[in-house]
N, C-alpha and C positions, 0 to 999 in steps of 0.2 A: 248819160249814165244809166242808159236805159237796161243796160248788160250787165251793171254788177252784180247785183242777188244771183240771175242768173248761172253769171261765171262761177258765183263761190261755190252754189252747189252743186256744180258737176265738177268744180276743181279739189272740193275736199273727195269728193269722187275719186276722184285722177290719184288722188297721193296711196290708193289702197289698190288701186286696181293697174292692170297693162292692158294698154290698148294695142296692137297690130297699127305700125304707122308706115305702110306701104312706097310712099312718094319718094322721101330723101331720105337720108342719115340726118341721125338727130344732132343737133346743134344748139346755141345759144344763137334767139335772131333778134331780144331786144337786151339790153342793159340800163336800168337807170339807176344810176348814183353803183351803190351794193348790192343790186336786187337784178334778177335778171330771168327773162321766160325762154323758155326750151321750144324749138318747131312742135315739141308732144304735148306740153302742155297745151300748145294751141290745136294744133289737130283732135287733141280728145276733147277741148271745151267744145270746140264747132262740132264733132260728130257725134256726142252727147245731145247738144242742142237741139240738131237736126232730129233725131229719134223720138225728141220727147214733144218738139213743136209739130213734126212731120212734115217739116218743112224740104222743100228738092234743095239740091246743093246748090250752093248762093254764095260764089265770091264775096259778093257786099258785104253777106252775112258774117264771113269769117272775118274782113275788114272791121266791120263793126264791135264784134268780139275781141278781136287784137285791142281796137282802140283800149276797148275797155279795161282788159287788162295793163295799158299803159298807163289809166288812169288811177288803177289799183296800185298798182310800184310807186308811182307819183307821188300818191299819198305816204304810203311806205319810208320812201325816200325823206320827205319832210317831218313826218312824224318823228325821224332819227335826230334831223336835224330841232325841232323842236321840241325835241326829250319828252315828247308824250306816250306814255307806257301805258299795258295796263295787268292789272294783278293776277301772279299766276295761280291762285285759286279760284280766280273771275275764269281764267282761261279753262280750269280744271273740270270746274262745273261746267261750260260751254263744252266741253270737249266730251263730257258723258253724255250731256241731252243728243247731241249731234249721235253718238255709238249707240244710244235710245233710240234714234230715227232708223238708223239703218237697220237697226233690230227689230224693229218694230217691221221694215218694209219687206224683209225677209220672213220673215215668223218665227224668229228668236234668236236667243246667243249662239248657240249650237249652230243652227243651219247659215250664220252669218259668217264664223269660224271656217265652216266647211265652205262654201263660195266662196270666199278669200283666200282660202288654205294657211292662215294665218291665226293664230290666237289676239286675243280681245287686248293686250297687253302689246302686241305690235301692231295691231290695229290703233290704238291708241298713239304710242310710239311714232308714228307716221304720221297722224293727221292734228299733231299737236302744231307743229311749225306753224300750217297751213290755217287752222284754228283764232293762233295769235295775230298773224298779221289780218285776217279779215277781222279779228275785235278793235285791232289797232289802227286800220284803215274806215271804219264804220265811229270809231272815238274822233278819228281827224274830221271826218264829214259831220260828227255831231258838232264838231265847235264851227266849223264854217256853217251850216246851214241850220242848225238846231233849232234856236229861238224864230226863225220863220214862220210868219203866219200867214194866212190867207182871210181877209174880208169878204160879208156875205155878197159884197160889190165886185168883187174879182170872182168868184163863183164862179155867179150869173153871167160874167163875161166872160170866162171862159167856158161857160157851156155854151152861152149864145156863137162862140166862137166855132164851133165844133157843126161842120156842114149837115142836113138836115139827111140827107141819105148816107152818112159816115156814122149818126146816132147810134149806138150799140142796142142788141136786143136780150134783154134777160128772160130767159127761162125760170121759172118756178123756182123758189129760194127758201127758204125754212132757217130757223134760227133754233138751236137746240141744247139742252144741258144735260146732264146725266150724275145720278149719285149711283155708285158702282161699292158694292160689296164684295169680295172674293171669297169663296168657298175654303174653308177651315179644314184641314187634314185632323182626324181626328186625336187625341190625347194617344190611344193604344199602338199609329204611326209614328207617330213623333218617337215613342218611346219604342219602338222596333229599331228607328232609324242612330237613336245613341245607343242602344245595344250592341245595336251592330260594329259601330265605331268604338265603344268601352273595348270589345275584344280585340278590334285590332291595336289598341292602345297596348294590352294586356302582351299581344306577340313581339309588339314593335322592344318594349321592355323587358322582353325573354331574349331579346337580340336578334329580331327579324330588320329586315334595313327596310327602312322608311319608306324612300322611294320607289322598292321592288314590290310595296302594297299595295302603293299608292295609283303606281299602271294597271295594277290588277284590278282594283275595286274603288278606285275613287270615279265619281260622278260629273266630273267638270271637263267636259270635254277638252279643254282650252289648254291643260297641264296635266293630264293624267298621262299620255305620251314621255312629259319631259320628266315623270315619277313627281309631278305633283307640282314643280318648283313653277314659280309665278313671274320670276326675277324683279328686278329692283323696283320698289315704289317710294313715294314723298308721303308726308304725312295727309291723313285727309283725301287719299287716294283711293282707298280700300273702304268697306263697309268700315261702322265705327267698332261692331264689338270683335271683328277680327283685327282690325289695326290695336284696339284695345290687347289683344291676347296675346297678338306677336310683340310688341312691343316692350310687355314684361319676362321675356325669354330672353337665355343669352345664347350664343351661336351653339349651335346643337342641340339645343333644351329642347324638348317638345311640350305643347299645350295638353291641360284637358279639353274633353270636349265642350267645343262652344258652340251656339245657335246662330244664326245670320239671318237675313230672307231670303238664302239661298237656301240653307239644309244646315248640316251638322258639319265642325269642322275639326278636324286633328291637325295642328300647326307645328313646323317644327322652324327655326330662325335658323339659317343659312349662314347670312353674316350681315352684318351692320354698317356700312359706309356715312357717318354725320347727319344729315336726316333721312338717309333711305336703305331700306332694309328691303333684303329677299326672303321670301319663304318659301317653302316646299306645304303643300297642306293635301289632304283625304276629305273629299265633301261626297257626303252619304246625304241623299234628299229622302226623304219621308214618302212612300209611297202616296202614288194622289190618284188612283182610276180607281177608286170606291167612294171618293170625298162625296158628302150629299148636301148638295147647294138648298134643301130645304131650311136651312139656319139661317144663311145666308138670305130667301128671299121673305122670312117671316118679318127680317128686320129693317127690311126694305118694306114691304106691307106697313108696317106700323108705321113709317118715317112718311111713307105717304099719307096716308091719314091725318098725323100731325100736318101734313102742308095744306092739305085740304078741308082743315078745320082751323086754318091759319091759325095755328098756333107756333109757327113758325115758319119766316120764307124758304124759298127754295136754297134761292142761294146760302142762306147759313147754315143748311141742312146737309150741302154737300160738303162745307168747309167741316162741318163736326163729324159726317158719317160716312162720307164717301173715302173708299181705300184709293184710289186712284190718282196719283199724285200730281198727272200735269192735269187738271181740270178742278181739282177742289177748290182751289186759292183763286179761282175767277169764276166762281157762281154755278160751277160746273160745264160751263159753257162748252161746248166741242166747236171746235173750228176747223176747214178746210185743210184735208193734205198738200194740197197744192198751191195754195196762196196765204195759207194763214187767216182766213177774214171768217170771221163770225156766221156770213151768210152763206149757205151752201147751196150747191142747185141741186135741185131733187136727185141728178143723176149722179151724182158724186155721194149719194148718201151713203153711208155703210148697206150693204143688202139686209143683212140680219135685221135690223132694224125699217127698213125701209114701208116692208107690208104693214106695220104697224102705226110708224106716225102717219100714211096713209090717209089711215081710217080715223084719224085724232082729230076733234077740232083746236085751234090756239087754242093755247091756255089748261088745255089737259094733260095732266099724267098719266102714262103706261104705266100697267101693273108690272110687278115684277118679272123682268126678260130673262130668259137663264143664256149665258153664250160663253162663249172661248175667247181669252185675253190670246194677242198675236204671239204673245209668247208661251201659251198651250195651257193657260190656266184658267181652274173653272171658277167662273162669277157671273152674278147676275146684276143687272140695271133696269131702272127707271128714268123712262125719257119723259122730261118736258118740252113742250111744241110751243115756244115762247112767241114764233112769228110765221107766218110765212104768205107768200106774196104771190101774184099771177103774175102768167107769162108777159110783158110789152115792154116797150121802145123806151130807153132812158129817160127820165126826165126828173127835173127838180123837185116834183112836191113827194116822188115814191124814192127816189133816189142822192137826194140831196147828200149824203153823206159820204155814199163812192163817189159822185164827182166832186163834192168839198176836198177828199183826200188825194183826188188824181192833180186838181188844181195845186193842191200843197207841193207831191212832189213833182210837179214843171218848175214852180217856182223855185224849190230846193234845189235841183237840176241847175234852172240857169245860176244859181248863186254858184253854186258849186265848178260849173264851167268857165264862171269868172273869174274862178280862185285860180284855175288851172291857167287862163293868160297870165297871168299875174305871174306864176311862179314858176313856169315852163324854165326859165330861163337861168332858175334859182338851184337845180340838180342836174345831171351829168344823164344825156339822155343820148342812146345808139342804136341804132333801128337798120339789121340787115338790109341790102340793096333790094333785094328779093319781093318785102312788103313796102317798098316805097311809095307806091302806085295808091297804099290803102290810105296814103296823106291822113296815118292816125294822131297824130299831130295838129289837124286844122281846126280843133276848137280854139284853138292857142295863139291860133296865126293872125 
């Protein structure tokens, strides 16, 4: 199972993007039960893989991959059969943080829109399917292997297990939090930016057409083409005070202006289908290349003083003061792009920050950082240097806790592979002639 994580992030990949797949005509090469993978989905999970592991082209490797994707359907396939779902609001919220990721890896909405040639609403559109079955294949693995544990006695044997020149070697690792303020556009923006939108309210009601304003002067890259319109969403989709404003509109009515964290918006309701409604909207953002992060880092100066006179810890400093919304609700911790884990190697650090915890000893705060959020907004942070470790060779008393969790999942692995004998036999499973060779099938057998 060593390929699932893997597959899914280069497969919700695959649903936004085209890859050039040179070899064959594309086809259906596996089917299990209703579920079935295309030769592309597999070409692009393996030459995704390949770029980011740099790994040379490796039969095995795609063998491997295939497996794993069979083992993803498998799940799929049973899931149906044991009516395990899971909520399409759980999916909804999954389905933004993931459009948060990809936004974040490009350097914002705009430039993610434009590399896709796609707006964020079929961006969305696309990678919902793909979304649901990995929460619903990850729900099947949590009741097969969930309550799984590992004793401090299996550990140690499975480290002791682990050949003495096979030991991994860690580099420099840092553990890190951050309380992040953003720079405040000021009162006399704000109030340029509904000005600006009162007027065109003002034409659109002299009998100017909505949509012909909307290409001209609206701000959202993603709909200002289509003259504004967003097409269909569910409720709980959209920010809360525009779904609030469209909501009490009836088809053709237009909104006053309302505020978002986006900018300013003029809405007009399109039409109304049972719970989901289209709009057409004009979003005017507040100018922000004069905003002065001096407010912003006075109040981070003070929030550190408070930690430092413990009058309060860190981590409930970030929960009450930091803007930053995937780091406040965990202490402020930042954790790895690439693995998710708390502990980071020096070289994987943010640059911005990097020359600074440098020179930190544990246990101190940076004064206030000024820098650019990936999405081009200005804020400033205070880093805490919680941990951080020297370069050597794995071992129990500095690293007990990467291998307590690698030992967790072999064990969850093999449970999980045992599930897969068991029930091989239990969905309707067809495997082109083609990858027969890859025997992705021999966990079972």
């Amino acid at each position: 199972m060593a390929f699932v994580a893997i597959c899914f992030i280069i497969s919700s990949l695959s649903a936004v993007a085209q890859v050039p797949v040179q070899r064959k005509v594309d086809g259906i090469i596996v089917k299990v039960d209703n579920h079935i993978i295309l030769r592309s989905d597999l070409e692009f999970s393996y030459l995704q893989y390949l770029a980011q592991s740099k790994q040379q082209p490796n039969e095995a490797l795609k063998c491997d991959i295939l497996r794993s994707m069979v083992q993803d359907k498998l799940l799929l396939a049973r899931a149906e059969i044991d009516s395990v779902v899971v909520d399409d609001a759980m999916v909804t919220d999954q389905l933004n943080r993931r459009i948060d990721y990809l936004t974040a890896q490009v350097g914002g909405v705009e430039r993610l829109e434009q590399y896709y040639n796609k707006s964020i609403k079929q961006l969305k559109d696309e990678l919902r399917k793909t979304v649901k079955e990995q929460m619903v294949a990850e729900k099947m693995q949590q009741e097969i292997a969930g309550k799984i544990k590992v004793t401090p006695k299996e550990i140690k044997r499975y480290f002791n297990n682990i050949p003495t020149d096979s030991l991994p070697y860690f580099s420099s690792e840092v553990e890190l939090a951050q309380i992040v303020k953003y720079a405040q556009v000021s009162k006399q923006q704000k109030l340029a930016a509904r000005q600006k939108l009162e007027e065109l309210r003002k034409r659109i009601v002299a009998g100017e057409d909505f949509a012909a304003l909307a290409k001209q002067y609206s701000q959202d890259p993603g709909s200002a083409a289509a003259g504004g319109e967003l097409g269909f969403f569910k409720k709980k989709e959209l920010v809360p005070e525009y779904e609030a404003a469209a909501m009490r509109l009836e088809p053709g009515q237009m909104s006053n202006v309302i505020e978002s964290q986006f900018g300013f918006h003029l809405i007009q309701l399109i039409e109304r289908k049972g719970q989901e409604f289209n709009t057409r909207h004009i979003l005017i953002k507040p100018e922000t290349a004069t905003v002065d992060v001096s407010s912003a880092a006075a109040v981070l100066d003070s929030v550190r003083t408070l930690i430092q006179n413990d009058s309060i810890t860190f981590a409930k400093a970030a929960k009450e003061y930091s803007d930053d919304k995937q780091t406040k609700d965990n202490g402020g911790t930042i954790t790895s792009r690439a693995t998710g884990d708390m502990y980071i190697p020096m070289d994987q650090v943010d640059p911005s920050i990097f020359f600074v915890i440098d020179t930190m000893q544990v246990g101190e705060i940076s004064k206030p950082i000024p820098f650019r959020t990936e999405d081009g907004q200005e804020a400033v942070r205070i880093i805490y240097l919680k941990s951080k470790s020297k370069p050597h060779l794995a071992n129990l008393q500095d690293d007990y806790q990467k291998i307590a969790n690698a030992a967790l999942n072999q064990k969850k692995g093999k449970a999980v592979d045992d599930w897969f004998r068991k029930n091989i036999d239990t969905v309707f499973i067809e495997i082109d002639p083609e990858y027969q060779n890859c025997n992705v099938l021999e966990l079972t057998q």
